[in-house]
C-alpha positions in Angstrom: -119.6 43.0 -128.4 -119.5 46.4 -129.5 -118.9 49.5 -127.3 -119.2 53.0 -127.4 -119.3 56.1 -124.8 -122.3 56.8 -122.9 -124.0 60.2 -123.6 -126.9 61.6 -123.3 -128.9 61.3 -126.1 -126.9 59.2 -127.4 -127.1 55.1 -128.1 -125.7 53.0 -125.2 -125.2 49.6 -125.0 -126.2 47.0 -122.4 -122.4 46.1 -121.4 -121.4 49.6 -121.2 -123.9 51.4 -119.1 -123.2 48.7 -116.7 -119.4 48.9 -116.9 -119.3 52.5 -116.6 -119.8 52.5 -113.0 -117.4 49.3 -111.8 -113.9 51.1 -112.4 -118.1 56.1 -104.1 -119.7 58.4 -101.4 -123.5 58.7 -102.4 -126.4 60.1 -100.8 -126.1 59.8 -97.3 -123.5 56.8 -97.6 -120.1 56.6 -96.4 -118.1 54.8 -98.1 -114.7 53.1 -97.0 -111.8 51.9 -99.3 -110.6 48.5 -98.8 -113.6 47.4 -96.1 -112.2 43.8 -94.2 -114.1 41.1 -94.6 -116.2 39.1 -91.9 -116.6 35.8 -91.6 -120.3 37.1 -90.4 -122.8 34.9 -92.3 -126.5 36.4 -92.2 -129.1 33.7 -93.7 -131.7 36.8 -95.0 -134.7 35.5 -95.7 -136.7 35.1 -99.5 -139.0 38.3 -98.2 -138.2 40.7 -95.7 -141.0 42.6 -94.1 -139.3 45.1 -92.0 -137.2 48.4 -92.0 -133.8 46.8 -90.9 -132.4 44.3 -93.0 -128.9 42.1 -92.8 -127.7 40.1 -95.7 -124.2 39.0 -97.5 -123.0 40.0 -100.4 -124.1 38.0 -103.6 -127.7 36.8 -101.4 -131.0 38.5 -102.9 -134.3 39.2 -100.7 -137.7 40.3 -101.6 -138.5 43.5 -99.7 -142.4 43.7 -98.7 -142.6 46.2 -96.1 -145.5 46.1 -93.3 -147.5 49.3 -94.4 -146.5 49.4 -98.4 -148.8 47.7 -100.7 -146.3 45.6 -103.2 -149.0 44.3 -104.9 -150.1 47.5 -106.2 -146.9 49.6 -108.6 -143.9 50.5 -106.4 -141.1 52.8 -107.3 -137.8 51.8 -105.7 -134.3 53.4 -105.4 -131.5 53.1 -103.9 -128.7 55.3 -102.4 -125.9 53.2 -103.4 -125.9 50.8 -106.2 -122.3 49.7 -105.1 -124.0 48.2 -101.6 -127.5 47.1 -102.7 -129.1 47.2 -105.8 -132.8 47.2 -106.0 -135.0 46.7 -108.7 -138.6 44.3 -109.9 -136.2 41.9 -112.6 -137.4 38.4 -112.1 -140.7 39.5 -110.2 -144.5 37.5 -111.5 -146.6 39.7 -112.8 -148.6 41.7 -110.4 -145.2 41.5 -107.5 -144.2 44.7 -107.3 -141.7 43.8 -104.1 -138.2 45.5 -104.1 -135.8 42.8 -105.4 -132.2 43.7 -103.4 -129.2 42.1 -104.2 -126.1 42.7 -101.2 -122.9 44.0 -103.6 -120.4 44.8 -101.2 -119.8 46.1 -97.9 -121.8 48.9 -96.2 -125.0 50.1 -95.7 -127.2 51.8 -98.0 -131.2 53.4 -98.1 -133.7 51.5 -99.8 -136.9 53.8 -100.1 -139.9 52.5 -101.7 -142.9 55.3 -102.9 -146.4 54.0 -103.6 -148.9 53.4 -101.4 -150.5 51.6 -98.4 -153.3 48.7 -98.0 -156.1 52.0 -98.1 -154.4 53.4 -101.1 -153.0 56.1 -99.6 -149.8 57.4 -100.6 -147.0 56.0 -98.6 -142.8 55.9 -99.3 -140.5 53.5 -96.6 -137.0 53.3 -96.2 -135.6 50.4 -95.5 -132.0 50.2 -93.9 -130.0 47.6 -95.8 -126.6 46.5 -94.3 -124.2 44.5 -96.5 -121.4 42.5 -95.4 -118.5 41.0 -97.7 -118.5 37.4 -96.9 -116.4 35.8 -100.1 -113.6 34.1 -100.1 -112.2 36.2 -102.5 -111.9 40.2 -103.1 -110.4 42.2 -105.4 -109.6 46.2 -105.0 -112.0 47.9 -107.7 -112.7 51.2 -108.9 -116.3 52.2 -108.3 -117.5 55.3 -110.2 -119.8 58.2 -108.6 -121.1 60.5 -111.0 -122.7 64.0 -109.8 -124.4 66.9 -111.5 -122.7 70.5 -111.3 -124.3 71.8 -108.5 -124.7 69.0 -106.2 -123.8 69.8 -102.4 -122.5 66.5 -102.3 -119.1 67.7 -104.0 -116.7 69.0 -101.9 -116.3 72.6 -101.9 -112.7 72.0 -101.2 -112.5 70.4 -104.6 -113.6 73.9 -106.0 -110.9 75.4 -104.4 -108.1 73.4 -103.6 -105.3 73.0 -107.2 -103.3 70.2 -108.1 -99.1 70.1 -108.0 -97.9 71.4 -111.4 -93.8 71.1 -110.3 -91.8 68.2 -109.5 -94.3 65.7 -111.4 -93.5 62.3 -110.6 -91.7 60.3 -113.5 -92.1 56.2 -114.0 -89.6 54.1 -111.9 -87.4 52.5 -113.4 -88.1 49.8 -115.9 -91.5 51.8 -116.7 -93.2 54.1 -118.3 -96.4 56.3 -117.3 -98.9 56.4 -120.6 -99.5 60.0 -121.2 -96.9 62.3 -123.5 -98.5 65.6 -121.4 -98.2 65.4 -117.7 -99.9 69.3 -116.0 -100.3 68.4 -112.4 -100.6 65.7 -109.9 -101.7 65.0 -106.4 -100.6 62.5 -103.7 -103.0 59.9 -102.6 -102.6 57.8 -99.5 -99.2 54.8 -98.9 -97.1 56.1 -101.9 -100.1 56.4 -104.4 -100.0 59.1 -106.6 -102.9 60.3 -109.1 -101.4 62.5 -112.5 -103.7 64.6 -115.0 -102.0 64.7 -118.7 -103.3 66.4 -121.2 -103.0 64.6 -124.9 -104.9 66.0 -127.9 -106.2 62.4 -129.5 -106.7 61.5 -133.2 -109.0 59.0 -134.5 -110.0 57.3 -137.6 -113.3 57.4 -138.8 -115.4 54.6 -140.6 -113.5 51.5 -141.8 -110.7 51.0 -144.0 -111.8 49.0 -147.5 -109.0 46.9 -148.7 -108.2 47.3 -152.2 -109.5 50.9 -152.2 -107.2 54.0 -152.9 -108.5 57.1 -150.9 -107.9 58.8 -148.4 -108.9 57.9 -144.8 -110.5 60.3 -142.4 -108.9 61.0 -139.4 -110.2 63.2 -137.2 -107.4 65.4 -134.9 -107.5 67.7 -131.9 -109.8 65.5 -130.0 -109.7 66.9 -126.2 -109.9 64.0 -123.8 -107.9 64.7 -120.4 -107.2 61.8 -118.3 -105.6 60.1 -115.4 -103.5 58.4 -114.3 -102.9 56.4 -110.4 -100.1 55.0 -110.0 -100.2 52.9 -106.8 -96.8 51.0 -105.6 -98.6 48.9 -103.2 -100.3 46.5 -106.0 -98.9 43.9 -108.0 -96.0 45.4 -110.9 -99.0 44.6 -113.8 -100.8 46.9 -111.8 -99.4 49.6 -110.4 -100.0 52.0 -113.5 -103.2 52.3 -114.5 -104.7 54.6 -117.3 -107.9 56.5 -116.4 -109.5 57.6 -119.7 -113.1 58.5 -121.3 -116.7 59.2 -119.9 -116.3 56.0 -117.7 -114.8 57.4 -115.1 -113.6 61.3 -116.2 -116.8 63.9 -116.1 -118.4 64.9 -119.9 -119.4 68.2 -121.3 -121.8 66.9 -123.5 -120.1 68.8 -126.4 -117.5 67.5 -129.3 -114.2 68.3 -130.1 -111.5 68.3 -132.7 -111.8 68.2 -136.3 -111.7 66.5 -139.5 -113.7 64.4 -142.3 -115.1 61.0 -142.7 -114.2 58.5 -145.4 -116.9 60.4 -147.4 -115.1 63.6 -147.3 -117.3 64.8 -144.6 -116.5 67.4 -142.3 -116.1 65.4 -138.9 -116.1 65.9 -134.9 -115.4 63.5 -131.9 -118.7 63.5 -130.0 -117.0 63.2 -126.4 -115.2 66.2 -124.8 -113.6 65.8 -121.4 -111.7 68.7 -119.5 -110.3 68.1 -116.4 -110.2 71.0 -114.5 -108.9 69.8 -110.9 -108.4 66.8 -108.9 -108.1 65.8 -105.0 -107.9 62.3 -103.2 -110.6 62.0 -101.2 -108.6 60.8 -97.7 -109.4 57.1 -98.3 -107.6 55.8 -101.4 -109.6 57.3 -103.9 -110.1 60.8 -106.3 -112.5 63.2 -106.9 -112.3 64.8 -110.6 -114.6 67.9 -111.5 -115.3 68.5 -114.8 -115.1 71.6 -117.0 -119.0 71.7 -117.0 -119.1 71.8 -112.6 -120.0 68.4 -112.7 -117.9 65.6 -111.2 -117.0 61.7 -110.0 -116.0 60.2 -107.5 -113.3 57.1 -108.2 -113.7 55.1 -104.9 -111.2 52.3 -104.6 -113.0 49.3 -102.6 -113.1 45.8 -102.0 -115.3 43.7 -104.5 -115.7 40.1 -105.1 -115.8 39.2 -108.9 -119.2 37.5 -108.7 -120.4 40.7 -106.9 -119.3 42.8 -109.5 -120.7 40.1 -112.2 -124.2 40.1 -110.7 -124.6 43.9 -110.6 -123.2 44.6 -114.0 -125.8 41.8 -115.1 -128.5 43.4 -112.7 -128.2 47.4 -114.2 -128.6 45.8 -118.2 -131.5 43.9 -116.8 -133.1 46.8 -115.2 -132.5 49.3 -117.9 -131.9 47.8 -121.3 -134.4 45.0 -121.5 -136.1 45.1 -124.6 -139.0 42.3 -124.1 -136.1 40.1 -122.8 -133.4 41.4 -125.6 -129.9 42.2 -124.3 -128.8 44.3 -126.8 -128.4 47.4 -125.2 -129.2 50.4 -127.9 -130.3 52.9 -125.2 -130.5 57.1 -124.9 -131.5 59.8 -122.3 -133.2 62.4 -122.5 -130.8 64.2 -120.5 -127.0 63.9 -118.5 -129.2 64.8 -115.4 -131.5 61.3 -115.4 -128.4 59.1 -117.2 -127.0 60.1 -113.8 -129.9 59.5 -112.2 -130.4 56.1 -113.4 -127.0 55.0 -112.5 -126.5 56.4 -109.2 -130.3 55.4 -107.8 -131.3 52.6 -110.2 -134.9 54.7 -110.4 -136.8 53.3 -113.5 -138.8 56.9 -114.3 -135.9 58.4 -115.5 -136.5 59.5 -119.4 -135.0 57.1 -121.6 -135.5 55.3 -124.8 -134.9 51.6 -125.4 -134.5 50.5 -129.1 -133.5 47.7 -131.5 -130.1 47.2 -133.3 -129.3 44.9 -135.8 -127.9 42.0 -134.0 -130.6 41.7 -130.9 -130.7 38.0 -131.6 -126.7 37.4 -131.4 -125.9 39.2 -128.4 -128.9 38.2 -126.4 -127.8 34.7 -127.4 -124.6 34.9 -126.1 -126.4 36.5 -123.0 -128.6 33.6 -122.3 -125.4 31.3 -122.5 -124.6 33.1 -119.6 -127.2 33.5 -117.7 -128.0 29.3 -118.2 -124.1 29.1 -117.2 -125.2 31.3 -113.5 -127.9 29.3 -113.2 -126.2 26.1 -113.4 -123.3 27.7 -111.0 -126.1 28.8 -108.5 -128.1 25.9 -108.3 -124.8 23.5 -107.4 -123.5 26.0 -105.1 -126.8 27.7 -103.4 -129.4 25.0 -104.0 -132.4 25.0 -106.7 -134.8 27.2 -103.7 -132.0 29.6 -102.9 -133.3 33.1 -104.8 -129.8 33.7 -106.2 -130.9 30.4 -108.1 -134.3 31.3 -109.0 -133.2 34.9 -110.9 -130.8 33.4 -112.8 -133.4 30.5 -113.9 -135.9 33.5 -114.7 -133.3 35.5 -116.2 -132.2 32.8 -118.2 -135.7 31.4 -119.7 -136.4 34.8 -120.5 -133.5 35.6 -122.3 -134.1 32.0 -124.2 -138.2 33.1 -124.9 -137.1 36.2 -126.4 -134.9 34.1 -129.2 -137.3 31.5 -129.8 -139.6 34.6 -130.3 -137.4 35.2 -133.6 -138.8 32.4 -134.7 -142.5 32.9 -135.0 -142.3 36.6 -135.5 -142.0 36.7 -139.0 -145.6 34.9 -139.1 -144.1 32.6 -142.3 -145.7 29.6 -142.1 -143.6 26.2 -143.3 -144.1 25.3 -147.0 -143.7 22.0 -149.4 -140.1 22.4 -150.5 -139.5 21.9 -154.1 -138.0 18.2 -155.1 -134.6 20.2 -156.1 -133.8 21.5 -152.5 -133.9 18.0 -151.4 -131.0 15.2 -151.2 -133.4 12.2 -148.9 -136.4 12.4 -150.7 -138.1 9.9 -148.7 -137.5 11.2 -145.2 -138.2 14.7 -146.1 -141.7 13.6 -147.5 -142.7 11.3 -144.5 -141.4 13.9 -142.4 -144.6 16.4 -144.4 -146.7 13.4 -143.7 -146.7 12.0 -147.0 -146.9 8.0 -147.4 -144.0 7.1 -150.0 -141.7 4.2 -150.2 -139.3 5.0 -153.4 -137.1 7.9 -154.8 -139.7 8.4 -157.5 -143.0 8.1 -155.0 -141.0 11.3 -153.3 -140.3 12.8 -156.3 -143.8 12.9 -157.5 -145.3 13.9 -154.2 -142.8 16.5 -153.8 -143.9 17.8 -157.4 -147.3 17.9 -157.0 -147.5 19.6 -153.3 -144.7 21.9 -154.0 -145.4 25.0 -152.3 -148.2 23.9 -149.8 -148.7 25.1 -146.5 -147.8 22.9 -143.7 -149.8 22.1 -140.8 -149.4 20.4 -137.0 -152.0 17.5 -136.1 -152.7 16.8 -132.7 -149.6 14.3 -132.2 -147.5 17.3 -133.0 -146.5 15.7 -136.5 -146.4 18.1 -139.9 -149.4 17.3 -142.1 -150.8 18.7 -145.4 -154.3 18.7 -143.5 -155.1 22.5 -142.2 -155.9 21.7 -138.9 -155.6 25.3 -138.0 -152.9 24.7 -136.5 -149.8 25.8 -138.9 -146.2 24.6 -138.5 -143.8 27.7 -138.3 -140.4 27.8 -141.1 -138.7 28.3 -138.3 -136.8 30.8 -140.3 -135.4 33.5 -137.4 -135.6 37.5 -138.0 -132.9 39.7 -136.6 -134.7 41.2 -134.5 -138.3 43.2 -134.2 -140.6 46.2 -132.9 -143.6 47.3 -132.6 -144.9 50.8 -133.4 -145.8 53.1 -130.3 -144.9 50.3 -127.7 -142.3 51.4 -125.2 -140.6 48.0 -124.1 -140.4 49.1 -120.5 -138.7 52.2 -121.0 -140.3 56.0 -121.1 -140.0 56.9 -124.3 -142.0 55.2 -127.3 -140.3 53.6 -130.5 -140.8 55.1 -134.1 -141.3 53.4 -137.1 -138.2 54.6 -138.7 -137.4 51.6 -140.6 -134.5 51.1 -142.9 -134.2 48.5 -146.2 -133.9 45.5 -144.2 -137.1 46.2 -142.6 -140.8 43.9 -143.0 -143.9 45.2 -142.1 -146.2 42.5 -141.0 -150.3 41.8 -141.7 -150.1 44.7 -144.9 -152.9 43.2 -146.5 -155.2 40.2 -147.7 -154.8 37.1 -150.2 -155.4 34.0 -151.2 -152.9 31.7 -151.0 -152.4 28.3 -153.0 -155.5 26.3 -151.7 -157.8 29.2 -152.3 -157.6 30.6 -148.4 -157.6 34.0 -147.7 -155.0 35.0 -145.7 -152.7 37.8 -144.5 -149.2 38.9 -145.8 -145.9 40.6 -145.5 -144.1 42.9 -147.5 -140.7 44.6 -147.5 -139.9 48.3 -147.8 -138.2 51.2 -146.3 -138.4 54.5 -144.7 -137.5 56.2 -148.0 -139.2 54.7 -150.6 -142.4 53.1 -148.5 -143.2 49.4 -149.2 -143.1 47.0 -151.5 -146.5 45.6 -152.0 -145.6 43.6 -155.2 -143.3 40.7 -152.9 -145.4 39.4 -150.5 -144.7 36.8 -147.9 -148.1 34.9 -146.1 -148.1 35.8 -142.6 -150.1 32.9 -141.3 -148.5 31.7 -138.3 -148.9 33.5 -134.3 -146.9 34.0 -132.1 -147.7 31.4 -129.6 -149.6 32.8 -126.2 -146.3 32.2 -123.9 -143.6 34.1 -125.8 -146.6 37.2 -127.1 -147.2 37.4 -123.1 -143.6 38.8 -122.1 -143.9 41.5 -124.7 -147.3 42.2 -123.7 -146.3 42.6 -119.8 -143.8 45.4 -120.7 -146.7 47.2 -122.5 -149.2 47.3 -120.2 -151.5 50.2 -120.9 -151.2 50.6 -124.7 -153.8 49.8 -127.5 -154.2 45.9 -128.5 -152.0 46.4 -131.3 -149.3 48.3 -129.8 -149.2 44.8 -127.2 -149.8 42.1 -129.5 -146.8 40.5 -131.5 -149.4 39.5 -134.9 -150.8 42.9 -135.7 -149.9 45.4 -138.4 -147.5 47.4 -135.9 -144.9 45.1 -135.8 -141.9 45.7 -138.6 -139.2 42.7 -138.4 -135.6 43.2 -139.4 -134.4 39.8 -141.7 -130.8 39.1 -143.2 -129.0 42.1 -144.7 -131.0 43.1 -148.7 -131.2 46.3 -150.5 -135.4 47.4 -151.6 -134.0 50.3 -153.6 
């Protein structure tokens, strides 16, 4: 899948915004490298109605707290993503209950602002305890990020400097990755944590075969890193490189220089200066950033299907797009990306839009998520509600393609006898009644081009039964003008060539009927009315209702998936 920084302002995708955290002391929590893990086993209930709550690490409750109305809209944070998560993914409509899943070892706050029975205002914090029950943990490196400013950064790390003599070299056998070692600083059994300083190149665009031009490179790219080495882990890990937005703190400005393949004058977008570093006293770093702002690289104890489910959890939360994976997502500012990370609050401002390959990646996605719910249901049970979010999240996911399918409107037509090698069963399968190549043949000629319809038996038929049988031919992907898909900020139509707008206008269609239509165009050069395409097929009430729940509070046509708001993206064509 493709990947690229995170920035405000700028596109990020579902995998990324979710990896950029799993490489952390937050709020009021402490948190402790290397936690052991208890054979402790807390069966936490489906809902949980207090202010104290104990649960494992993978399990998921339902908080509903005596005094907070969760059937009326609830905000929920938390103050460590890295401990519990907490968001409404997976919830019926109208449950507005916190949705917490355990992630590793610790406690965290769960606060939840909305109001009471009387509908009062009223926020609860719920205490949230975690303990790492699997089998199986592996050392990670969790990511906090903090604004400049924040008194949650040490003021020792504004003071204190980094080694800059006697820099430690690679044993022997090794090498360390960086050309430009400046300083260092010793971490805790043997480890030590390097900053280098390497200017970067990069090559912009793509390089066409069989075309004779230069390339454009861009040089002088500023992008300090680190690098831990740790003697304690396994040889294939003890040297690990530390690079990019993920885990080193951004300016939000670009850096070197050069062109594009178009001659272009050029700049790398992402600009990170180091400007000291100190281990935090329990196996991890603290970086601060050129800009004041800093992370926090806390090295802790993490099961793999821990770090799976949250990774899974923060796309969910943040880059659904009416069930959509892909992940094309921007903030308004550095201030709420951090925000949304660190406290998984959903009122942060952020835009959620298309890409041009919603339909493959959220494919692959539901793969996965039928592949969890299969694992769950054999390991947890079918009532367990690890089980019952990955079902959700899985039909979801599935609903959203099968939505590709009846977007387009284009209703199924009488193919032409040439497109056909079984004349016979493609006829009976229209509904005609024909015995011989030349029967199908003839019928084939003669309906060419006619709608098809669905009778009662859900068999196709010539008959308009009102009912009309979809081409099942599958757009890219869709949006709808003014809607908002969860997020804060509303699309645009800025649509490029590939772009259809549905319902543009009126005819009639081969029997005489009057009916709606399609037509291509562009942003540039508006549409073109003169190629039309009969929109004459809904979307059916089950898949238009999960767009429509994301939209809640917009005008009919901004919620409903036939009206002449909705622009859908088909295969790649030029409408110069």
């Amino acid at each position: 899948m493709k990947r690229s920084k995170w920035h405000f302002g700028k596109p990020v995708t579902a995998a990324l915004l979710a990896a950029s955290m799993i490489a952390g002391n937050f709020g009021s929590v402490d948190v402790n490298a290397a936690p052991t893990k208890s054979a402790q086993s807390f069966t936490v209930a489906p809902v949980s109605t207090g202010t104290s709550i104990y649960m494992n690490t993978t399990q998921i409750t339902h908080a509903k707290p005596t005094g907070l109305d969760t059937t009326k809209p609830v905000k929920w944070t938390t103050s460590d993503p890295y401990v519990a998560y907490v968001d409404m993914v997976g919830n019926e409509k109208g449950d507005f209950s916190g949705k917490i899943l355990g992630v590793s070892g610790g406690t965290a706050k769960i606060t939840g602002t909305g109001v009471d029975t009387t509908g009062a205002a009223k926020t609860v914090e719920i205490t949230v305890t975690v303990v790492e029950a699997q089998a199986t943990t592996n050392l990670e490196k969790l990511v906090y990020y903090y604004n400049a400013g924040d008194d949650r950064i040490p003021a020792a790390l504004l003071t204190s400097t980094w080694k800059t003599t006697n820099i430690p070299t690679a044993p022997a056998g090794t090498k360390f990755p960086s050309k430009s070692y400046v300083g260092y600083v010793n971490g805790e059994n043997g480890v030590k944590w390097l900053v280098s300083k390497d200017t970067l190149i990069k090559s912009n665009d793509k390089i066409i075969l069989g075309v004779e031009k230069p390339h454009g490179v861009i040089t002088g790219i500023v992008s300090d890193a680190i690098t831990l080495y740790d003697p304690n882990l396994s040889s294939a890990d003890q040297i690990q490189y530390l690079q990019g937005g993920r885990y080193i703190p951004q300016t939000g400005e670009s850096s070197g220089s050069g062109t594009n393949n178009a001659g272009n004058t050029a700049t790398f977008n992402a600009k990170e200066v180091i400007t000291n570093i100190m281990p935090d006293g329990n196996n991890g770093l603290w970086i601060l950033g050129e800009k004041g702002n800093a992370t926090h690289i806390v090295r802790k104890q993490m099961s793999l299907q821990s770090k799976a489910l949250l990774q899974t959890e923060i796309s969910r939360n943040y880059t659904d797009r009416y069930g959509f994976q892909s992940g094309n997502m921007r903030f308004t500012t550095q201030e709420d990306m951090i925000k949304a990370l660190m406290t998984a609050d959903k009122d942060v401002a952020r835009g959620n839009y298309d890409t041009d390959n919603d339909g493959l990646w959220t494919t692959m996605y539901a793969s996965g998520e039928i592949w969890r719910y299969n694992y769950m249901k054999n390991t947890f049970g079918p009532n367990d509600e690890r089980t019952k979010d990955a079902k959700a999240s899985a039909i979801r996911a599935v609903e959203s393609i099968v939505t590709l399918g009846y977007i387009s409107g284009t209703q199924l037509k009488v193919t032409s006898q040439y497109n056909v090698n079984d004349y016979v069963y493609v006829v009976k399968s229209y509904g005609g009644n024909v015995k011989t190549i030349a029967e199908a043949k003839a019928w084939l000629s003669a309906n060419e081009g006619k709608p098809v319809f669905v009778d009662e038996k859900g068999k196709y038929t010539l008959t308009d039964t009102g009912n009309p049988a979809s081409a099942g031919f599958f757009a890219r992907t869709y949006k709808v003008d003014t809607s908002n898909n969860g997020a804060t900020i509303p699309e645009a139509r800025t649509w490029d060539n590939a772009w259809i707008q549905k319902k543009a206008g009126q005819a009639e269609d081969i029997n005489g009927k009057t009916v709606w239509y399609n037509v291509p165009g562009s942003f540039k050069n508006g549409t073109q009315t003169d190629l039309k395409a009969y929109d004459t097929v809904a979307v059916p009430p089950r898949l238009t209702e999960i767009f429509a729940n994301q939209n809640e509070g917009f005008d009919a046509d901004s919620m409903d998936l036939d009206s002449n708001k909705v622009i859908t993206k088909q295969q790649h064509q030029q409408m110069n």
